[in-house]
N, CA, C and O atoms as CSV, one atom per row, in Angstrom:
chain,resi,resn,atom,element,x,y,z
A,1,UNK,N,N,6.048,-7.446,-11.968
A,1,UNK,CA,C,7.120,-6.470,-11.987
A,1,UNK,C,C,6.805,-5.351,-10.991
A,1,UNK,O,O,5.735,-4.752,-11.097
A,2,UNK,N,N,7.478,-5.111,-10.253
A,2,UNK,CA,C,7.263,-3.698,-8.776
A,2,UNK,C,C,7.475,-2.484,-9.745
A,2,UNK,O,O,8.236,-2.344,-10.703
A,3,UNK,N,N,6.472,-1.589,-9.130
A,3,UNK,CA,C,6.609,-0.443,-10.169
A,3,UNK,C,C,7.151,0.422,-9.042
A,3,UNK,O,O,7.282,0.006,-7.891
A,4,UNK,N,N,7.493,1.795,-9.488
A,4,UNK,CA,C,7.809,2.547,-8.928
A,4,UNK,C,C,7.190,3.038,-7.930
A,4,UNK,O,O,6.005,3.071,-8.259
A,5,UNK,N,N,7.324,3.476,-6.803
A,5,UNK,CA,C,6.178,4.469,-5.702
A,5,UNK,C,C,6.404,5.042,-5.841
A,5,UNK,O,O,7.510,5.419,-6.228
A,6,UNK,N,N,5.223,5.695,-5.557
A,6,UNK,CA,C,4.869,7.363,-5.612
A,6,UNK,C,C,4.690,7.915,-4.369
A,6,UNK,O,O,3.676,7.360,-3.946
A,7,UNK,N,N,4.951,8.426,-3.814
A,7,UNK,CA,C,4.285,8.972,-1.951
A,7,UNK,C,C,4.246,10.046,-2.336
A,7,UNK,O,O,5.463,10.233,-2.325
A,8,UNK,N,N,3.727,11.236,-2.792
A,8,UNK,CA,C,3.448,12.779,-2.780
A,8,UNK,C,C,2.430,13.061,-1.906
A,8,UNK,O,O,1.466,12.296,-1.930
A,9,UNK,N,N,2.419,14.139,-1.007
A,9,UNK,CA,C,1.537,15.272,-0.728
A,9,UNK,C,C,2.013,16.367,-0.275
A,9,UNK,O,O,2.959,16.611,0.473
A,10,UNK,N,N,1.095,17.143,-0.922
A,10,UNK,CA,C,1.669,19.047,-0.630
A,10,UNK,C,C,-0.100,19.567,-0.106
A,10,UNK,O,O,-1.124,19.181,-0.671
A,11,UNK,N,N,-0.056,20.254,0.767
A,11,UNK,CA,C,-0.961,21.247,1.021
A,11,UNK,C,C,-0.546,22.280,1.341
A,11,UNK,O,O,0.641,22.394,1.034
A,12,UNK,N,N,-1.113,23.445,2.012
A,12,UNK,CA,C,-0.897,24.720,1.927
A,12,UNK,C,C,-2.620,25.599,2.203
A,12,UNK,O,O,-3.765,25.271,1.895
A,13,UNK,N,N,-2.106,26.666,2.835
A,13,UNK,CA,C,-3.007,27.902,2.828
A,13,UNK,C,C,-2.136,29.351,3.412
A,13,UNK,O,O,-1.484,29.624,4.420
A,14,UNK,N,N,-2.487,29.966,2.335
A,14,UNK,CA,C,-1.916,31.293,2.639
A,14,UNK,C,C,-0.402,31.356,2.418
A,14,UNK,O,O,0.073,32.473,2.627
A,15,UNK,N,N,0.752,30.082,1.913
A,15,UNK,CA,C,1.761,29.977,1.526
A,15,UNK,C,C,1.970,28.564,2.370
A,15,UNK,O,O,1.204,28.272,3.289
A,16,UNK,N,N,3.424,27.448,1.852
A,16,UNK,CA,C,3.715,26.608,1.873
A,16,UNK,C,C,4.111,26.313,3.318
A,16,UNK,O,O,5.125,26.989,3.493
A,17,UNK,N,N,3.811,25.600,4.530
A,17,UNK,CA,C,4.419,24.854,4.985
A,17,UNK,C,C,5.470,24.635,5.292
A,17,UNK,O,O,6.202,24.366,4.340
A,18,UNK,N,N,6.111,24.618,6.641
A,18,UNK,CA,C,8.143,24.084,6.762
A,18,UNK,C,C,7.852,22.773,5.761
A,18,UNK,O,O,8.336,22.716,4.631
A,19,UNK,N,N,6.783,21.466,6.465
A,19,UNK,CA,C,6.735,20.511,6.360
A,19,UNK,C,C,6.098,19.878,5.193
A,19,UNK,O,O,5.965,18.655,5.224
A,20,UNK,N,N,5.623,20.636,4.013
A,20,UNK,CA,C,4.978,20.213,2.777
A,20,UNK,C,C,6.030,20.947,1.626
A,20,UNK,O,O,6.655,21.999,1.755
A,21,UNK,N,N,5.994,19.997,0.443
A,21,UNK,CA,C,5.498,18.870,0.600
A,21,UNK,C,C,6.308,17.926,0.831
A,21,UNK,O,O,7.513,18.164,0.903
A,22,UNK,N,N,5.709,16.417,1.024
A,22,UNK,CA,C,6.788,15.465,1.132
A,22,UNK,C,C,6.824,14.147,0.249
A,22,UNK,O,O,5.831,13.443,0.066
A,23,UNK,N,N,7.639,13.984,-0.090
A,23,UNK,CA,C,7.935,13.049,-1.276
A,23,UNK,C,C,8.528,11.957,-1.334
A,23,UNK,O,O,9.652,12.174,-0.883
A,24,UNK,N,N,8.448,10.991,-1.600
A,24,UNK,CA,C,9.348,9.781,-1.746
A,24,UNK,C,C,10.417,9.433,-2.835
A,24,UNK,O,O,10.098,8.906,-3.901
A,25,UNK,N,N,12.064,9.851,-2.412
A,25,UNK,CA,C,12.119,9.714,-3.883
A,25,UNK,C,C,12.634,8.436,-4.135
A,25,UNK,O,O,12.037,7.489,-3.623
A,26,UNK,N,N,13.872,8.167,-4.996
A,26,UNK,CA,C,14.477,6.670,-5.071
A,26,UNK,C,C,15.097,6.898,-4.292
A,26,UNK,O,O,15.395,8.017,-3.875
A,27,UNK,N,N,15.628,5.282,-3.702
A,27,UNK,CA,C,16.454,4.681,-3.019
A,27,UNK,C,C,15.842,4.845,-1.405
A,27,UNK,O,O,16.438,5.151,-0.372
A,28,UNK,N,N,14.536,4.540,-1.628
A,28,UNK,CA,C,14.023,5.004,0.099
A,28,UNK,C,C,14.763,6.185,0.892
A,28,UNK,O,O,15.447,6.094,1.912
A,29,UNK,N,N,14.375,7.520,0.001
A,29,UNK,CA,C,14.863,8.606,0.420
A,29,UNK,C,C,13.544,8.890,0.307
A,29,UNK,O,O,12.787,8.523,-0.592
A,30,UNK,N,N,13.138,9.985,1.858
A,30,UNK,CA,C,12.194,10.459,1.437
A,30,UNK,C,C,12.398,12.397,1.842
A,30,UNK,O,O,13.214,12.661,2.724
A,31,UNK,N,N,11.737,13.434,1.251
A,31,UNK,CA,C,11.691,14.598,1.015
A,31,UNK,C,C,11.089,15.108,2.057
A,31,UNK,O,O,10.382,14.239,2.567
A,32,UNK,N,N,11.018,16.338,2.749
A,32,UNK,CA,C,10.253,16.876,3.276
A,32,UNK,C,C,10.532,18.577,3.129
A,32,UNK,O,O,11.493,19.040,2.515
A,33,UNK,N,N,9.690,19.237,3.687
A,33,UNK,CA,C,9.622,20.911,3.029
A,33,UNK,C,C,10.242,20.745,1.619
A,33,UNK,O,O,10.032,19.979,0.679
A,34,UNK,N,N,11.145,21.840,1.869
A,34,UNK,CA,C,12.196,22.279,0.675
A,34,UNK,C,C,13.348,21.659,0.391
A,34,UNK,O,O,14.150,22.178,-0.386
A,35,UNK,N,N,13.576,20.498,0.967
A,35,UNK,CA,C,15.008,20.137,0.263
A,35,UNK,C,C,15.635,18.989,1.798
A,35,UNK,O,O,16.713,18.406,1.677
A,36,UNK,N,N,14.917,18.854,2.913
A,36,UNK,CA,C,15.409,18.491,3.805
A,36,UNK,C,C,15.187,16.597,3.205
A,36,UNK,O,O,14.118,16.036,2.962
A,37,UNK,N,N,16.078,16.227,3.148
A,37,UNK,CA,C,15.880,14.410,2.406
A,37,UNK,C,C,16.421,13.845,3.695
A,37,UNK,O,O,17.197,14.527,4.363
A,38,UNK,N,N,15.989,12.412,4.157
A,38,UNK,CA,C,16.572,11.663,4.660
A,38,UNK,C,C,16.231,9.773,4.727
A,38,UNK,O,O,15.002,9.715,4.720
A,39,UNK,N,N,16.537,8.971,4.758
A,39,UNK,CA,C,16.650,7.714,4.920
A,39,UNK,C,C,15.375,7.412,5.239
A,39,UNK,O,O,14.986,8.282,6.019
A,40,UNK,N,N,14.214,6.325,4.954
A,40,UNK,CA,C,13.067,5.773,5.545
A,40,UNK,C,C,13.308,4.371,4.999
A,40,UNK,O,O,13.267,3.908,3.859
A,41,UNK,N,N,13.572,3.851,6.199
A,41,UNK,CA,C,13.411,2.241,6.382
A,41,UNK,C,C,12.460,1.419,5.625
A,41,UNK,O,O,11.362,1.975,5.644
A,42,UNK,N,N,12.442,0.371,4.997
A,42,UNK,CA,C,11.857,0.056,4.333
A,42,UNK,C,C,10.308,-0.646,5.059
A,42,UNK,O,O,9.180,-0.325,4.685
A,43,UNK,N,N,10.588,-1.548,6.043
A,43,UNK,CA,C,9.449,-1.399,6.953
A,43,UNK,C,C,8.367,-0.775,7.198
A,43,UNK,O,O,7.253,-1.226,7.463
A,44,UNK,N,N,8.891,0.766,7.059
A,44,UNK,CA,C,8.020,2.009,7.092
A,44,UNK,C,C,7.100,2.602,6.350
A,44,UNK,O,O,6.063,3.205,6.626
A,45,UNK,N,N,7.822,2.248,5.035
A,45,UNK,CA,C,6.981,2.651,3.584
A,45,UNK,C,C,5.746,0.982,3.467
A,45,UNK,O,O,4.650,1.056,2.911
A,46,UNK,N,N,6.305,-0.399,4.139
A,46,UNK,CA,C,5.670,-1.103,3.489
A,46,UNK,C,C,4.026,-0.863,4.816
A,46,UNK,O,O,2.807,-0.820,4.653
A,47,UNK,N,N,4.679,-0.799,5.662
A,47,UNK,CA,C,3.828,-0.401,6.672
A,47,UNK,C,C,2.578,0.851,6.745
A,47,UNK,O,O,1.594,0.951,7.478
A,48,UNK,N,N,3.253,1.983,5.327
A,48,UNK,CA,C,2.420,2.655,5.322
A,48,UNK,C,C,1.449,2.315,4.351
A,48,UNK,O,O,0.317,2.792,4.431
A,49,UNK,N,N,1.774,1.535,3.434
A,49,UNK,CA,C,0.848,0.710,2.445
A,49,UNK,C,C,-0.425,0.112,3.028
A,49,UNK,O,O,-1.614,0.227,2.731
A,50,UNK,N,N,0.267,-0.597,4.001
A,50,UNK,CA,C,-0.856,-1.402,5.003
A,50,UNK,C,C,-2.115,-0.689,5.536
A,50,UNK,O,O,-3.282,-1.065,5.648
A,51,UNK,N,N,-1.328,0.761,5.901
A,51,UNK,CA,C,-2.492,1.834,6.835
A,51,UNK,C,C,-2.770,2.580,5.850
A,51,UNK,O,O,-3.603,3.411,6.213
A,52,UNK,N,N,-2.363,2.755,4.303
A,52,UNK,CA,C,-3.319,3.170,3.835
A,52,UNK,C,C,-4.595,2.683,3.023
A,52,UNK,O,O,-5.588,3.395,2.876
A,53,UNK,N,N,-4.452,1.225,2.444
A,53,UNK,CA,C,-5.577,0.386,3.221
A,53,UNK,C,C,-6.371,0.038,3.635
A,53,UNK,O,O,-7.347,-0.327,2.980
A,54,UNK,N,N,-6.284,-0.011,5.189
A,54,UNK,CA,C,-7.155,0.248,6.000
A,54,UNK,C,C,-7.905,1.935,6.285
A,54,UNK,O,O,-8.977,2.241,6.807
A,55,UNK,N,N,-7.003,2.631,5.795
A,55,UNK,CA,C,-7.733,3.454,5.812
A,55,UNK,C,C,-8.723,4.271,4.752
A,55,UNK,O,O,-9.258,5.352,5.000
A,56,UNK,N,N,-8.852,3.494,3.484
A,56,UNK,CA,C,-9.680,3.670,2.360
A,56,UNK,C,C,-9.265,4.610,1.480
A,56,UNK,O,O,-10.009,5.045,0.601
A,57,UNK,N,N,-8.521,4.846,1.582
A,57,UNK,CA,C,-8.184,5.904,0.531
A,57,UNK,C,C,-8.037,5.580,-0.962
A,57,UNK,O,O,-8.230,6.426,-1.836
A,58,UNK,N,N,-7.657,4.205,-1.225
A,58,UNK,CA,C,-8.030,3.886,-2.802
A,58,UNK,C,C,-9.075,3.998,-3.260
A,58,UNK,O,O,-9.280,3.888,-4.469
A,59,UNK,N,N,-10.402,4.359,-1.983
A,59,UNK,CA,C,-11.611,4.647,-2.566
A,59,UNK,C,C,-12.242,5.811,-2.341
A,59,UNK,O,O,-13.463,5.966,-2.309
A,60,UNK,N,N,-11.205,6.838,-2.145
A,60,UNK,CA,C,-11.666,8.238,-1.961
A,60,UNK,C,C,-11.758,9.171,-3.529
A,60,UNK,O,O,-10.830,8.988,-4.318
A,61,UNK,N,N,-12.785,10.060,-3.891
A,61,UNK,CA,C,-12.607,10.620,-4.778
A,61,UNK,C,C,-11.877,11.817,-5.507
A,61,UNK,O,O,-11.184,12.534,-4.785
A,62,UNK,N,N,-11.950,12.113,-6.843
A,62,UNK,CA,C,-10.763,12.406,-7.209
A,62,UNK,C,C,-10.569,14.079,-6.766
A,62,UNK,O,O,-9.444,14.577,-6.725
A,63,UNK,N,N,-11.804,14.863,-6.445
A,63,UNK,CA,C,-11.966,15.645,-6.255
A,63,UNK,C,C,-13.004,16.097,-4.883
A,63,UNK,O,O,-13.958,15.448,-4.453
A,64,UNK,N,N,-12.551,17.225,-4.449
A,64,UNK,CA,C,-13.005,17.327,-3.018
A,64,UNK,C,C,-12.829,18.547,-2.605
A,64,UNK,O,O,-11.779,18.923,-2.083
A,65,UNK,N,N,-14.241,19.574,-2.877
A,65,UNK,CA,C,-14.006,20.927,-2.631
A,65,UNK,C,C,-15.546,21.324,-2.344
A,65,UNK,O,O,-16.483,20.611,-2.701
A,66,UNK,N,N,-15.719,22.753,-1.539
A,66,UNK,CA,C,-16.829,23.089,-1.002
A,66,UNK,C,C,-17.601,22.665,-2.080
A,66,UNK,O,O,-17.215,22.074,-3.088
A,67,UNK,N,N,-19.274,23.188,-1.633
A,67,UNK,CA,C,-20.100,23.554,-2.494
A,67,UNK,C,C,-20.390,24.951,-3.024
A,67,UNK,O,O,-20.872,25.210,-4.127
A,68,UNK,N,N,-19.939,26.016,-1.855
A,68,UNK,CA,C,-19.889,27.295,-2.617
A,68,UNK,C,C,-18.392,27.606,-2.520
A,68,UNK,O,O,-17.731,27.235,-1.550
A,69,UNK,N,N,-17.872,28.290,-3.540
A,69,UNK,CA,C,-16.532,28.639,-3.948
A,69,UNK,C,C,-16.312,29.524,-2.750
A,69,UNK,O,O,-17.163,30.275,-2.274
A,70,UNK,N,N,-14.566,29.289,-2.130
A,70,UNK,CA,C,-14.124,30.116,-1.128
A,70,UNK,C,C,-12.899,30.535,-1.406
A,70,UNK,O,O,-12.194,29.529,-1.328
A,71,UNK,N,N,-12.182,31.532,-1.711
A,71,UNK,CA,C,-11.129,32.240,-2.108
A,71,UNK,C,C,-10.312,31.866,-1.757
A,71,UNK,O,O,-9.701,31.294,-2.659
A,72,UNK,N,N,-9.526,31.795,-0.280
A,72,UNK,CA,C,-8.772,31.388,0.586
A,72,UNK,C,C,-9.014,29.984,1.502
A,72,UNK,O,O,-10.043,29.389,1.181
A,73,UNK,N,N,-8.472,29.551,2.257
A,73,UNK,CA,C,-7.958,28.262,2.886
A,73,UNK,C,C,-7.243,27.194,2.679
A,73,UNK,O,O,-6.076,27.545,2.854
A,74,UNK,N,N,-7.272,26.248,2.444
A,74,UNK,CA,C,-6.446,24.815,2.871
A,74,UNK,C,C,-6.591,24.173,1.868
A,74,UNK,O,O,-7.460,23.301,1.866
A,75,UNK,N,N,-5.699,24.425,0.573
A,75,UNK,CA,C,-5.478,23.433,-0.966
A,75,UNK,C,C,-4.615,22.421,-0.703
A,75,UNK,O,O,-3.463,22.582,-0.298
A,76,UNK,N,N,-5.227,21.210,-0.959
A,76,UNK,CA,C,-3.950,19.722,-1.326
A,76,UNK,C,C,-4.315,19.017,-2.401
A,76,UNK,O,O,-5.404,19.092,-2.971
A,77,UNK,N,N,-3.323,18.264,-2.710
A,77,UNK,CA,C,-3.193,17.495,-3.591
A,77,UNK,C,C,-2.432,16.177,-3.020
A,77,UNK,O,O,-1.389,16.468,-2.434
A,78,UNK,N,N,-2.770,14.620,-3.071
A,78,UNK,CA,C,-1.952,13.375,-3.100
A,78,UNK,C,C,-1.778,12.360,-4.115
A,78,UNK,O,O,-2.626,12.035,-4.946
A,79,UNK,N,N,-0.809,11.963,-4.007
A,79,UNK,CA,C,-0.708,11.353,-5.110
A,79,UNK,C,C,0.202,10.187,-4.766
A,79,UNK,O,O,1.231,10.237,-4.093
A,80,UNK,N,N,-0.435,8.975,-5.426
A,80,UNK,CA,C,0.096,7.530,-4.583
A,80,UNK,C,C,0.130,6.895,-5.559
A,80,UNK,O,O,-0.727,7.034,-6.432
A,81,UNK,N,N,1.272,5.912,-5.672
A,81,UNK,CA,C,1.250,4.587,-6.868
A,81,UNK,C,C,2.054,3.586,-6.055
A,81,UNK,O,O,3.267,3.744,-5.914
A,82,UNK,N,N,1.370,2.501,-5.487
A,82,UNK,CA,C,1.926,1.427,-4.933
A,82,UNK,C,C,3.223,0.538,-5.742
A,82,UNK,O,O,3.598,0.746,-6.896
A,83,UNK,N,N,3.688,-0.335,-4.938
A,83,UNK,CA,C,4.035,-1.471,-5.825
A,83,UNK,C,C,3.199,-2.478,-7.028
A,83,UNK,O,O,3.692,-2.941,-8.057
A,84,UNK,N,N,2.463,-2.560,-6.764
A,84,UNK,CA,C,1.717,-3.142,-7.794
A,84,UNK,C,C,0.799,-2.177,-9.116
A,84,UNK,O,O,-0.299,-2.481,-9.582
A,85,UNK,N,N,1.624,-1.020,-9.477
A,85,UNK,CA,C,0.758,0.190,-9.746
A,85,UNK,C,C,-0.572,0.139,-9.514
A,85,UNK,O,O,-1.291,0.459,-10.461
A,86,UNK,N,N,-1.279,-0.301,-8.121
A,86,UNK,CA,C,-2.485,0.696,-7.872
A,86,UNK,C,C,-2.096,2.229,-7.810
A,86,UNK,O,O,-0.992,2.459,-7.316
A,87,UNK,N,N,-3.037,3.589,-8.349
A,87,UNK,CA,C,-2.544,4.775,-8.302
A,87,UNK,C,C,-4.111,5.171,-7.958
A,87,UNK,O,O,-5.195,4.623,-8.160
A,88,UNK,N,N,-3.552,6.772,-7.151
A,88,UNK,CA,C,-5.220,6.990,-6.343
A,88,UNK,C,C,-4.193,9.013,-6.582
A,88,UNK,O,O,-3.102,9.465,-6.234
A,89,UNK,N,N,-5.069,9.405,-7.128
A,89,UNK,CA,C,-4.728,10.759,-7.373
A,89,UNK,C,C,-6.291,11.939,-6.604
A,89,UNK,O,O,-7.458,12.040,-6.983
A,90,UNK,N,N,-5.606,12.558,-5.551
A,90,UNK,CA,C,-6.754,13.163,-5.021
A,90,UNK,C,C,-6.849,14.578,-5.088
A,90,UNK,O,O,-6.004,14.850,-5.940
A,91,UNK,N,N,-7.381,15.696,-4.698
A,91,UNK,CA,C,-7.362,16.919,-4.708
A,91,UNK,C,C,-8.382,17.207,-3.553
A,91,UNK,O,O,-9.135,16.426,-2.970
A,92,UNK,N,N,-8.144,18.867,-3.355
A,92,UNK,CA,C,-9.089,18.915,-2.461
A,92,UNK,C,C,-9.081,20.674,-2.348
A,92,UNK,O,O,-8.153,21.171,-2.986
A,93,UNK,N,N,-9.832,21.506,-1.748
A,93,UNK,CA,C,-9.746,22.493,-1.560
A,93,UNK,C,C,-10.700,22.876,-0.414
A,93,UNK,O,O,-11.821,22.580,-0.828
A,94,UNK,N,N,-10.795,23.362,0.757
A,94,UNK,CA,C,-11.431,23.211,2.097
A,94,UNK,C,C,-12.475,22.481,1.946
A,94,UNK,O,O,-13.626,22.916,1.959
A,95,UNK,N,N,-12.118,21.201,1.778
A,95,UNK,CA,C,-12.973,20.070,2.029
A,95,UNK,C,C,-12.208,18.747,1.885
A,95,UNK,O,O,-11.215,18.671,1.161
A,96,UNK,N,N,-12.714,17.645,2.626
A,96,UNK,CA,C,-11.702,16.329,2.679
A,96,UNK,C,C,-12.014,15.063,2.905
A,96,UNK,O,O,-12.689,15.182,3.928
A,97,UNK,N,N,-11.995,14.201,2.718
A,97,UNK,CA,C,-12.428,13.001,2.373
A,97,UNK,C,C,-12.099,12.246,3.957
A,97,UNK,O,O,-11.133,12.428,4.697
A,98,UNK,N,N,-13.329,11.323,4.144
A,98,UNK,CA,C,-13.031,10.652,5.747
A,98,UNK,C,C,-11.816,9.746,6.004
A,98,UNK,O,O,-11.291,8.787,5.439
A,99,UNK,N,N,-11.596,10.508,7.153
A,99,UNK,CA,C,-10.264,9.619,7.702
A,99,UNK,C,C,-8.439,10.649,6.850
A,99,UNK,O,O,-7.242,10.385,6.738
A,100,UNK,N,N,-9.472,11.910,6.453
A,100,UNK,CA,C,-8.188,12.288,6.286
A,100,UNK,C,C,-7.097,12.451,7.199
A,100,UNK,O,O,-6.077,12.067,6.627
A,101,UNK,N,N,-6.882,12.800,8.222
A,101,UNK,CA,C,-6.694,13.222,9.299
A,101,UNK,C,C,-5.504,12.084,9.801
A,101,UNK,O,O,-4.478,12.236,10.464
A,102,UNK,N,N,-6.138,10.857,9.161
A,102,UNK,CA,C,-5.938,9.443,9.801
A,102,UNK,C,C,-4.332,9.520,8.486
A,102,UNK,O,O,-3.164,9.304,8.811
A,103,UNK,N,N,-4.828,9.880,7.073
A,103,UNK,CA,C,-3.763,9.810,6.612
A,103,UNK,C,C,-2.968,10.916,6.569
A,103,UNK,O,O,-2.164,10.756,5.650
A,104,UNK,N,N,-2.825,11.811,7.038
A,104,UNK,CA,C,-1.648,13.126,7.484
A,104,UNK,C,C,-0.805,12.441,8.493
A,104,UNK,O,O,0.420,12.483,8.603
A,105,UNK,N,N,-1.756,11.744,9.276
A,105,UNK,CA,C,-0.841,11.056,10.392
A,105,UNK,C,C,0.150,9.672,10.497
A,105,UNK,O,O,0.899,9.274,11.389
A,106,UNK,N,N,-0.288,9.007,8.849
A,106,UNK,CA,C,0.600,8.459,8.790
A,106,UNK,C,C,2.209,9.076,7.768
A,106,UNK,O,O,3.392,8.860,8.029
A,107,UNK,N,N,1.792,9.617,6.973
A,107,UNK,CA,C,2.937,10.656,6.178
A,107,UNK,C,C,3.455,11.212,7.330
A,107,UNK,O,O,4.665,11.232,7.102
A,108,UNK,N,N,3.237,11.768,8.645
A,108,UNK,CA,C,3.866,12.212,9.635
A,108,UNK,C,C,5.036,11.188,10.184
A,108,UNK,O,O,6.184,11.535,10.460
A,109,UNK,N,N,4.546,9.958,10.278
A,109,UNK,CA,C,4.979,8.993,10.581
A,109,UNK,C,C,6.395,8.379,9.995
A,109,UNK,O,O,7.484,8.114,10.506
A,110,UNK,N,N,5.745,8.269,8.447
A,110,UNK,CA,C,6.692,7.865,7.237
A,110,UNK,C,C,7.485,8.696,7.132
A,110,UNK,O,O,8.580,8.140,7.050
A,111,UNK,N,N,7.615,10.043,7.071
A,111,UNK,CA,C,8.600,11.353,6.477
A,111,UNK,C,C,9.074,12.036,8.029
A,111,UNK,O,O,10.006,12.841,8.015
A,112,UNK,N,N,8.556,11.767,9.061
A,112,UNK,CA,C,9.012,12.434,10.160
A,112,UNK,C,C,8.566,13.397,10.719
A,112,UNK,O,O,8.754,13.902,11.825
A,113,UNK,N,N,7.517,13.791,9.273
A,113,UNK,CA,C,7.184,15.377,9.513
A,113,UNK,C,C,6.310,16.182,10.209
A,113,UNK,O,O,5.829,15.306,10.928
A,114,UNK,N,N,5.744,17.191,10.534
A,114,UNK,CA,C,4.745,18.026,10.928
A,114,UNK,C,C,3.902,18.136,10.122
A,114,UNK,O,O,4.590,17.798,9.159
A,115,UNK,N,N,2.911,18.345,9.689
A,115,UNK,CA,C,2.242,18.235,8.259
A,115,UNK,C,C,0.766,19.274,9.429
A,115,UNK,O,O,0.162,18.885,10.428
A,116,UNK,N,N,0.691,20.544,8.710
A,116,UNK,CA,C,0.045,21.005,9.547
A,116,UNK,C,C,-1.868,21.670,8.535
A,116,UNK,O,O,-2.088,22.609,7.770
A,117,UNK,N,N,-2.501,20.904,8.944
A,117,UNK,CA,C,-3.657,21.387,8.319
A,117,UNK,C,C,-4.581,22.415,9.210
A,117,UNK,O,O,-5.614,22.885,8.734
């Protein structure tokens, strides 16, 4: 049975982003900033499955923050549930798991967006 997807991520420092967060909702609509929705091909979403994947992130951990506490900078959160409910829930606070970089750039891809860390 295909479960629902999930595509979430929001980050932020010092206040929100044009381009966070962005969301997938039904009907291959996907979200970006505050309210801007538009059409993503289905290709696109299955394609981003693929690169995320390869890019390990089902095996990144759940949490991901300095070692000494820092007041300010760069908070995210992602949150993913495939078709087959694999689900990979991450966090982070100025610190980030390898190949992040690799996945901002595909949500750029998928949602259209700027996604600025």
């Amino acid at each position: 049975m295909k479960k629902k997807e999930v595509i979430f991520y929001t980050g932020h420092a010092m206040g929100p982003p044009d381009d966070c967060p962005v969301e997938l909702l039904e009907n291959n609509k996907g979200r970006t900033g505050f309210g801007k929705i538009s059409e993503i091909p289905e290709y696109k979403i299955l394609s981003f499955w693929d690169r995320i994947e390869l890019i390990g992130v089902w095996n990144w951990k759940k949490k991901y923050n300095p070692k000494y506490e820092i007041c300010d900078g760069y908070s995210w959160e992602l949150k993913l549930r495939d078709r087959n409910g694999r689900v990979k829930y991450c966090t982070g606070h100025q610190s980030f798991p390898r190949k992040f970089k690799d996945l901002i750039k595909e949500l750029d891809i998928l949602f259209g967006s700027n996604i600025d860390i």
